[in-house]
N, C-alpha and C positions, 0 to 999 in steps of 0.2 A: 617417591614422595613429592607434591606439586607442591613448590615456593611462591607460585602467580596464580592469582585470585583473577580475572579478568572481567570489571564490570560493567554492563552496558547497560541503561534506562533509553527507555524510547518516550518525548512527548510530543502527543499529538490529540486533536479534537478535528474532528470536519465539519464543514457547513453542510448540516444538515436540511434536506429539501422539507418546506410546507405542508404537510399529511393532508391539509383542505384544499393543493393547488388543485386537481382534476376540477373541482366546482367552482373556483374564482373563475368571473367575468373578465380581471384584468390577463390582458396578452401576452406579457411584456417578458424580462426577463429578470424580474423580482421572484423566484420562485424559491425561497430560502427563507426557513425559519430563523429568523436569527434572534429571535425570543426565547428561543428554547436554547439557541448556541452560546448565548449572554450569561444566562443561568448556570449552563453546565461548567461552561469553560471556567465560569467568579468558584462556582463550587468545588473543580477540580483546582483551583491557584490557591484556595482555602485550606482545603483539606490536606493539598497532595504539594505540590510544586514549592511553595515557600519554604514548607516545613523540611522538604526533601533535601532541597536545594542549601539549605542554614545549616544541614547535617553534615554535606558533603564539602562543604565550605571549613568547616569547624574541624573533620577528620583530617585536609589536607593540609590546615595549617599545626595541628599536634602531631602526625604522622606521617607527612608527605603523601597521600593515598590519591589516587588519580581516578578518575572514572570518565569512563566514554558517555554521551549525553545526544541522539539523534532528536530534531526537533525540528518540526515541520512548516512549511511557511502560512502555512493555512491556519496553525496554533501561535505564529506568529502574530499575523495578521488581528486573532480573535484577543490578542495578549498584549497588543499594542493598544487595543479601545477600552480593554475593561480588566484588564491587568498589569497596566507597564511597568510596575516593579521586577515583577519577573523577568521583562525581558532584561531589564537593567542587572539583576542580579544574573541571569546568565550572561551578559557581558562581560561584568565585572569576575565571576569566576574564573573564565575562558584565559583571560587577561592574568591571574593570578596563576592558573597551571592548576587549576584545581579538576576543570572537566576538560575535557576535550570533545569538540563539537565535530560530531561526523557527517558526512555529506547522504542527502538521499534525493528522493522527487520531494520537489517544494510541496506537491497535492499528493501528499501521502497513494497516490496510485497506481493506476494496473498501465500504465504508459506502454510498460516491457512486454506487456502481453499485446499489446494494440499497433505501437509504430517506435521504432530504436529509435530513430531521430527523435521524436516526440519526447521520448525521454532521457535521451542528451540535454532538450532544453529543460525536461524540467529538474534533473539537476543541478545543472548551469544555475537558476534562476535560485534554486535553496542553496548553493554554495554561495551564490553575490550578498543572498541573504542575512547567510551567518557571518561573511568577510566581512559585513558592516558592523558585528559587535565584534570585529577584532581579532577575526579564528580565519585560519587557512583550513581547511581535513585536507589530513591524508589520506583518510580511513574513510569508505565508504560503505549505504547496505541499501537495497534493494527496501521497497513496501515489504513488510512484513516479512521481511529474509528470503524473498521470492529469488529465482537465484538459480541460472545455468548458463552452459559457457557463452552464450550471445551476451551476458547480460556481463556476466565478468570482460569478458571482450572490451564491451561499449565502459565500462568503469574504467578497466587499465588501459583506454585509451584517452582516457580524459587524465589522465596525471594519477591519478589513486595508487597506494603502494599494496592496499590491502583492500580485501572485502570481508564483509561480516555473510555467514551462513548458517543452515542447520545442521547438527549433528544428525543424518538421517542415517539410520542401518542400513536401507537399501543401495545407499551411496559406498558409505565406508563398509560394507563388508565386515570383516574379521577386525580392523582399526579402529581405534581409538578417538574420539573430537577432541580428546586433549592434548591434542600436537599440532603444531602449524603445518599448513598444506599449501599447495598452487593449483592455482586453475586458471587454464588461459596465463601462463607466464605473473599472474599477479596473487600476493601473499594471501590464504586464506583461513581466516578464524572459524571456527566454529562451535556452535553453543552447544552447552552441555546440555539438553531438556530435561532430563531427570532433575538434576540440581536446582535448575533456573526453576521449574516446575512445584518443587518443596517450597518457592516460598512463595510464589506468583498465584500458585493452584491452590494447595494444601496445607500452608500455613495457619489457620482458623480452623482447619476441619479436625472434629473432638472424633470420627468416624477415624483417624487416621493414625494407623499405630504408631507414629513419634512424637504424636501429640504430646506434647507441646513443645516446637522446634527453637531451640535457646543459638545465641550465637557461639557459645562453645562448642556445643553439638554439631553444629553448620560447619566451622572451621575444621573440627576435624575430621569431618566427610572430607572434606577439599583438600585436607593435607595428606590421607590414606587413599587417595584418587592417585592410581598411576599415570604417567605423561609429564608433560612439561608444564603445563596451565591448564586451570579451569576457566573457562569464559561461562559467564552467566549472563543472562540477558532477559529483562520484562520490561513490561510499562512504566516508567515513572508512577502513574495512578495506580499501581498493585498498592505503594506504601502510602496511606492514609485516606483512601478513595475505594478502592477497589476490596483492599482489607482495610476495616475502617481503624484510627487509631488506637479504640481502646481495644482491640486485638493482642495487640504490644509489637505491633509492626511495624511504628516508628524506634521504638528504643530498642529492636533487634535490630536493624539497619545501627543505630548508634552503636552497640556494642559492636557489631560486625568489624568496623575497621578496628575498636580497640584492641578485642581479641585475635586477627589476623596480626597485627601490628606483635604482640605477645608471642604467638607462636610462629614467627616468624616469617610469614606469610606475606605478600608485599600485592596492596590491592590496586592494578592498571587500568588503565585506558587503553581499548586495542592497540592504539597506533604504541603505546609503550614495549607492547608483547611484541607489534609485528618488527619492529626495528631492531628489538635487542635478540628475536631468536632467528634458528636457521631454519627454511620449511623443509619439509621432507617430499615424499614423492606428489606428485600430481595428483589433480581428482577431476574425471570428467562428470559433468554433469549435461546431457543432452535435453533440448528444448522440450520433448515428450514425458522428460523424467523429471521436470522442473520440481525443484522442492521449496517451501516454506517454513513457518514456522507453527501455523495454524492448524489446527486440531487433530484429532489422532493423525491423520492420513499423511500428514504433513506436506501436502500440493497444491494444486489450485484451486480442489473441491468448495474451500470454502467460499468462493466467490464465484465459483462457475461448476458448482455440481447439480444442479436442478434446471430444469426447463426455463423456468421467469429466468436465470440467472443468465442464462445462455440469449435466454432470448435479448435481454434488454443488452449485456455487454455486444450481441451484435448491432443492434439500431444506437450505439454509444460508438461505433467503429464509425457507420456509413455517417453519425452525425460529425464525427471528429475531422473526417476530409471533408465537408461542405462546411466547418468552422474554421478548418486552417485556411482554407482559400478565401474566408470572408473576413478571419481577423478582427484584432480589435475586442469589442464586446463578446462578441458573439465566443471568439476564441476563450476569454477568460471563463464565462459562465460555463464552459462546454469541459475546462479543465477542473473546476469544480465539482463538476458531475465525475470524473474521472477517478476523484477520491474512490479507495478499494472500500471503503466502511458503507456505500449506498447499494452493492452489491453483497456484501455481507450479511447485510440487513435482510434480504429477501432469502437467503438460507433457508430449506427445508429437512433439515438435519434433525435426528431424534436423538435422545438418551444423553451421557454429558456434554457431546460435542453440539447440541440442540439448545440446553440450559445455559450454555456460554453463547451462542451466538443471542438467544432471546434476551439474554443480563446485558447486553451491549446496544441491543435495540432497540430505537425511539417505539415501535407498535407491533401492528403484524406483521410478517413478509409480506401478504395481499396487498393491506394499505398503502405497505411505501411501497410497492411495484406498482402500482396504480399512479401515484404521486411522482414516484421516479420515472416512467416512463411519459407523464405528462410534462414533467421537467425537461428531458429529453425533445419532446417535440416541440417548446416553448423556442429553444437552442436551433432547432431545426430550422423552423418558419424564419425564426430572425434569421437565419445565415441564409439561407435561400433567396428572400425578397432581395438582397444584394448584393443578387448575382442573376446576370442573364442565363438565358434557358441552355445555351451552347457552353458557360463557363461553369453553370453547375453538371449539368451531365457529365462534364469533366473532369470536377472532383470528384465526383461517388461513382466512376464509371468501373474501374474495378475493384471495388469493394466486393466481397462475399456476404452474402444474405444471409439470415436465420434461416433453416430449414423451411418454413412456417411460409416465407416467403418468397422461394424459388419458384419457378415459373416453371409447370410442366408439359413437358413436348411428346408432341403427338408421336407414338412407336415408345418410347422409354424414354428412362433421362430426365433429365432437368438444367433449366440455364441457373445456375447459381449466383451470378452480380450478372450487371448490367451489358461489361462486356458478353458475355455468353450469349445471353438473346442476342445482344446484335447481329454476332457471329452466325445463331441460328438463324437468324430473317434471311441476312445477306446470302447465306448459301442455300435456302431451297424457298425457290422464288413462289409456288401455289399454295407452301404453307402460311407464309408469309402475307402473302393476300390474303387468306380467310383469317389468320390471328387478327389482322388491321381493320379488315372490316368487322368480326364480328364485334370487336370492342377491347376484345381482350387484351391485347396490350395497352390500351389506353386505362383499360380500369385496373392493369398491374400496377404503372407508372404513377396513377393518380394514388395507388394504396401505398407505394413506397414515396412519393413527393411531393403530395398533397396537389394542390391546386398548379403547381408548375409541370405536375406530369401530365398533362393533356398536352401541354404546347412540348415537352418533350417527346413526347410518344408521336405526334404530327410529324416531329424531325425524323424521328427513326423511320415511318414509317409512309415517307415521302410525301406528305400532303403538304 
């Protein structure tokens, strides 16, 4: 019978890219709706964040009840201009022992899938973050519970005791999510989805045979749940945003600590669970088996299961080495881009995993791939103009291409980055001649670096 409730709210909003950049005149690197970020962001601290926040506040001083709280510096950032209550009031909680703030990527992003370093720092940058209102984490989680041993590595190498996961079947096997585990030497939680699911998904649905889910009802699922703890985990914006308040999905969240509080049930913050239990055996999770926490498949489908998706996180890769080496502006707009929710958006997914990506998104997949990928080239041009032609080739020299964009060699094959042709030129010296005269590598280079690939292609190809 589980005594630990373990609950986790995730908040975050991203700056959403302009749906009309593709057609502005201007260059620059304004490419951000933030008319529309203004609005959503007042409307979710309205509906969702105060009300959520006053609840978990009020629980922890009649109950002692703790709750884990991920929040992102980009929801920061949007919550410091048009909402700083909130940020105040998570200060002031953190400060109290009411939540505990856990560590993730400040830009909510796919960093882990792109470059480890890259997302060390954007760790680094959301932990400096939250240590300004007051929080150290112990407890760390991945963009949307993304999550395999490179990635646990790169956490329990930065100090973290624990990480946050999914309960995925094809991981645990025959096992249970409601026990602590390790991976890569460091403590790991893992959410229950079914549970988290009932009030995240199916809380509102009259289709749903428990309609209508009471917190009595909740708590004694949780207490009749074999294991040591339930960990539950959703959006902050599930309660009063996502399922709207007259639902009764704010006064279920209220009851929820009462009635755990009554039956004995004691509701944590990860970092409470991972400290006071012992883990059990190991779980490996391997980089090809990467799990999440997003829609059935629970991988990385939802941001890189379709062509546009694939396409654009690769020209998001080759833009991200010509913005680290150029730094500065360029770097911050290009981590902006980096947010997981601009590739989510372009989803081509049908039936409910379809319904949930389109309720999340500003238009169509087409539109913002259109819009996102001119965002992307905005980020490009500026990192490139400053940088000479020998120090950009340098950055994006081995990078790997979209399919779309390989270079293909005479007999089979293909040079897949930049390295490769070279490779190719350099070792057969008459094909090399006719690719350079006829054009073709200059008209490669110009399609992957705009106007600096003529004076790079002259490098390569000795003139």
């Amino acid at each position: 019978m589980v005594k630990r409730l373990v609950l986790f709210l995730e908040m975050h909003q991203p700056r959403r890219v302009n749906p009309l950049l593709p057609y502005s005149a201007n260059r620059g690197l304004e490419v951000f709706d933030d008319v529309l970020n203004r609005r959503i962001a007042e409307r979710a601290a309205g509906n969702s964040y105060r009300k959520v926040l006053s609840i978990v506040g009020e629980a922890h001083r009649l109950y002692g009840s703790r709750v884990g709280v991920g929040v992102t510096g980009t929801l920061l950032e949007q919550l410091r201009r048009w909402g700083g209550d909130v940020v105040e009031t998570l200060g002031r909680l953190a400060e109290e022992g009411a939540v505990e703030l856990v560590g993730e990527t400040y830009y909510h992003s796919l960093a882990s899938e792109l470059d480890i370093g890259e997302f060390r720092e954007q760790v680094e940058m959301q932990v400096d973050a939250i240590k300004a209102l007051g929080a150290r984490p112990s407890t760390a989680e991945n963009t949307e519970f993304i999550l395999n041993n490179r990635v646990a590595e790169a956490l329990g190498g930065m100090g973290f005791q624990a990480v946050l996961g999914e309960g995925v079947e094809r991981v645990l096997g025959w096992r249970s999510p409601n026990y602590l585990y390790r991976i890569n030497g460091v403590k790991l939680l893992l959410r229950n989805y079914r549970l988290s699911d009932d009030v995240g998904f199916r809380f509102s649905s009259r289709e749903w045979d428990q309609y209508p889910l009471t917190a009595d009802k909740y708590v004694e699922w949780v207490r009749a749940s074999p294991g040591d703890l339930v960990f539950v985990g959703m959006d902050m914006e599930t309660f009063g945003e996502h399922q709207w308040e007259g639902t009764g999905i704010l006064e279920f969240l209220k009851w929820l600590f009462r009635r755990a509080r009554e039956e004995g049930v004691s509701v944590e913050s990860p970092g409470d669970a991972a400290a006071e239990l012992d883990a059990r055996e190991g779980i490996s999770i391997e980089p090809w088996g990467t799990t999440s926490w997003a829609d059935r498949e629970k991988d990385l489908s939802a941001w890189l299961g379709s062509e546009e998706q694939v396409r654009a996180f690769a020209f998001l890769r080759m833009t991200m080495a010509a913005a680290r080496r150029a730094g500065g502006r360029a770097l911050e707009a290009w981590r902006y881009l980096s947010t997981s929710d601009h590739l989510y958006y372009l989803s081509s997914k049908r039936g409910p995993e379809g319904d949930v990506h389109g309720y999340f998104s500003p238009g169509s997949p087409r539109r913002y791939f259109e819009a996102f990928m001119a965002a992307i080239q905005r980020v490009w041009d500026y990192a490139s103009l400053r940088m000479g032609d020998a120090e950009l080739l340098e950055a994006v020299r081995g990078v790997e291409l979209p399919r779309e964009a390989w270079f293909l060699v005479e007999g089979g094959g293909a040079a897949r980055s930049i390295d490769e042709l070279e490779a190719v030129l350099r070792g057969r010296g008459e094909l090399r001649r006719r690719y350079c005269e006829s054009g073709d590598v200059e008209r490669w280079f110009s399609n992957l670096l705009g106007p600096m690939g003529v004076k790079v292609a002259a490098g390569v190809c000795g003139r």
